[in-house]
N, C-alpha and C positions, 0 to 999 in steps of 0.2 A: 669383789665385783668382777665379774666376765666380761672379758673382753672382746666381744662379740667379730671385730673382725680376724679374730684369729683362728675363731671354730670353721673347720675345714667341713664340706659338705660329705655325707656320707651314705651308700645305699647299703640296701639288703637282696634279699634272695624276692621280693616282689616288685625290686625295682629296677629288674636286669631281664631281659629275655636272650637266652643265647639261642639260635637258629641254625641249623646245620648247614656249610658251605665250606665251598672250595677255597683254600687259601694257598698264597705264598709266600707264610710268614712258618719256620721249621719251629719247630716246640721247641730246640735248644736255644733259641733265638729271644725265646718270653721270660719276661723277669716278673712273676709277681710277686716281689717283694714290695712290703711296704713298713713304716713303724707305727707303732700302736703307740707311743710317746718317741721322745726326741730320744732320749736310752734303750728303748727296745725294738730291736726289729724284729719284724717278723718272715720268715722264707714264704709262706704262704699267708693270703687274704684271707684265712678263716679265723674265728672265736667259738669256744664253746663255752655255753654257759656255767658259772662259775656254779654247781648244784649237782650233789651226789646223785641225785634221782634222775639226773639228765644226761653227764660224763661220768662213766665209771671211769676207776686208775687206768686202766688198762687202757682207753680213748686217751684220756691229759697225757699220757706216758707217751704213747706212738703220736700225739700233734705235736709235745713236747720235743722230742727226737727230730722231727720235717722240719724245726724252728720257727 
């Protein structure tokens, strides 16, 4: 049984609009880390789908590397 308050809310790529603007926040300054379970982190916000005809090696290998 799921434990429903534990699933954490999650978007995608049609549920973000980034807009170009001036900031005062320095890129060394952004952390987007996050974990994909309570064991794994991840250095970057992205997933690619688990499907040879989607990620070739070559994509898993260098997201693999960014962590």
């Amino acid at each position: 049984m799921l434990d429903r308050d534990k699933i954490r809310e999650g978007l995608t790529f049609d549920d973000v609009l980034l807009l170009p603007a001036h900031s005062t926040v320095l890129p060394k300054e952004v952390d987007l880390s996050t974990h994909l379970t309570a064991a794994v982190k991840l250095n970057t916000p992205l997933l690619s789908a688990a499907m040879d005809t989607v990620t070739e090696s070559r994509t898993a290998i260098c997201m693999a590397r960014e962590g």
